[in-house]
Each structure stands twice: as C-alpha cells, then as structure tokens.
N, C-alpha and C positions, 0 to 999 in steps of 0.2 A: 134634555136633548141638545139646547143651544151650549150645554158645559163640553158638550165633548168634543164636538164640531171643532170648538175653541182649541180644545184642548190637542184633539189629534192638529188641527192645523200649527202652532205651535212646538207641538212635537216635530213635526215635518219640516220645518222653518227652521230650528236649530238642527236638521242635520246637516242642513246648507252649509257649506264652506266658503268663503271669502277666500277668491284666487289669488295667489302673489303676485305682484306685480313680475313680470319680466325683464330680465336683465337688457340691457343695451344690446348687447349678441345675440341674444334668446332672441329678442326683439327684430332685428339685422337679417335673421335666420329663417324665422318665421314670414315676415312682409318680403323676403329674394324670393322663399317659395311661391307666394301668389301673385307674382309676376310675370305675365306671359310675357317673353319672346316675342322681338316684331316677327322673325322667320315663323312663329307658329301662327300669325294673324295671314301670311302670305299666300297669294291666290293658288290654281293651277296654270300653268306656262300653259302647258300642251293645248287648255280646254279656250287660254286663252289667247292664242294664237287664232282657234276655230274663231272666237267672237269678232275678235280681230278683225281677218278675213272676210266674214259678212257684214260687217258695219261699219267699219274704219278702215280700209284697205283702197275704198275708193277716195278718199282724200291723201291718206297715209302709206301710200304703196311704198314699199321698201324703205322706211322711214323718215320718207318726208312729206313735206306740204303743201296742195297742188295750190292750194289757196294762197297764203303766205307763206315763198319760199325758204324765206327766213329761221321759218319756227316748224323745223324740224323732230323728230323727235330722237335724235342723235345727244350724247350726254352734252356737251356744250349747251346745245340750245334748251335742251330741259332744266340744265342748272338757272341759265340768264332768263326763261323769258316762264317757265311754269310755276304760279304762285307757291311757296315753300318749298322752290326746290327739286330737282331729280330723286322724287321717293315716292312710293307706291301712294299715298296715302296722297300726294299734292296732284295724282294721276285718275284718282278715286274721286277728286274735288272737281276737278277741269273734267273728265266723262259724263260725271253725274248734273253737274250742275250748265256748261259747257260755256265758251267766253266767245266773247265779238264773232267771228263767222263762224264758230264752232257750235251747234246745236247741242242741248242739253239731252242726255239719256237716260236722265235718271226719269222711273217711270216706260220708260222704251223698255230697256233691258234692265234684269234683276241684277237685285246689289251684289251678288256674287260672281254673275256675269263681267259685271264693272270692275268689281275685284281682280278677276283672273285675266280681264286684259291690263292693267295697271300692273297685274307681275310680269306679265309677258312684254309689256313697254318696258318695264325695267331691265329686266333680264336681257333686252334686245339691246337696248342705251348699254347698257355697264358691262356688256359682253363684246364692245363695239363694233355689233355684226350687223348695225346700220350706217357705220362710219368705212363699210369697204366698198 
C-alpha cells in the first residue's frame, strides 16, 4: 500500500511544470497591473464635506483656522505647515492622529470617514475654493 502512495505521489510531482521565468516586460506588465491608482484609494467629496460640516467646521469654517490663523487649510498653508504635504494621505495622518491644539479623531470617527474628509480638504485646497 505504502508502494503506491509513493508512487501516485510521484507521478503527480512530475506533472508539475517549473514556470519560466518572466521576461523584463512580462514582468513591467504584470506588477503596473497590481498597482492601484492613488485616485482609486480616494475618499468621497460629497460624504466628506458632510463629516466636515459636523466635526471640523467649527474650527475650519470656510478653510480656515479659528485657533491658529496661520494654518489654514488653503494650498499654501497645507503645502508649509501639514507633515508630507498637501496630499490626502498627510490629511488622514493630522485627523486621525491630530497635532498641538488639534484633537485626534482617530477612534472618534471611522477610517473612512477620515478618509472622505482628507478628499474633501483636498479637493477644497487644489480647487482653490478656500482661497476666495
């Protein structure tokens, strides 16, 4: 009984094929596919405008800052003063985690909530429809 075991496993074993390796292109080709797109990682505007509105409107009304009027969230001031930058993702780090008189929300509100106001902070900065 233990000859056949053997035996079919073996047999099964050699019909296994050894892949070829992938060409440079093949390769190029393959890893662009499983790349997502930051636009595909990007929040909802609309939804985040709502969260906006209920949690950050009263320090941030019309994009600025009742606290430090300095660090508005107008592109300029998101570029100089938000760690990595005017990008959704340096917007997701400062909500969730929050800095000097800024309260942290992570835990308050869910990560996707955070998400969809950091597009809607973007979209509001690079649309410059805090800068009128």
């Amino acid at each position: 009984m233990k000859f056949i075991i053997v035996a079919a496993l073996l047999a099964s074993a050699s019909a296994w094929t050894v892949p070829k390796p992938l060409s440079k292109a093949a390769f190029a080709s393959t890893a662009a596919a499983l790349i997502i797109p930051t636009a595909a990682l990007a929040g909802d505007v609309g939804a985040g405008e709502q969260v906006f509105s209920a949690n950050c409107a009263a320090c941030h009304a019309g994009g600025m800052n009742v606290i430090m009027p300095e660090k508005t969230l107008q592109k300029d001031a998101l570029d100089q003063y938000l760690a990595g930058g005017r990008k959704e993702a340096s917007v997701v780090m400062q909500v969730t985690n929050g800095k000097n008189a800024m309260p942290a929300f992570g835990g308050r509100l869910s990560d996707e909530d955070i998400a969809n106001v950091a597009s809607y902070v973007i979209d509001q900065a690079d649309g410059d429809k805090w800068d009128e």
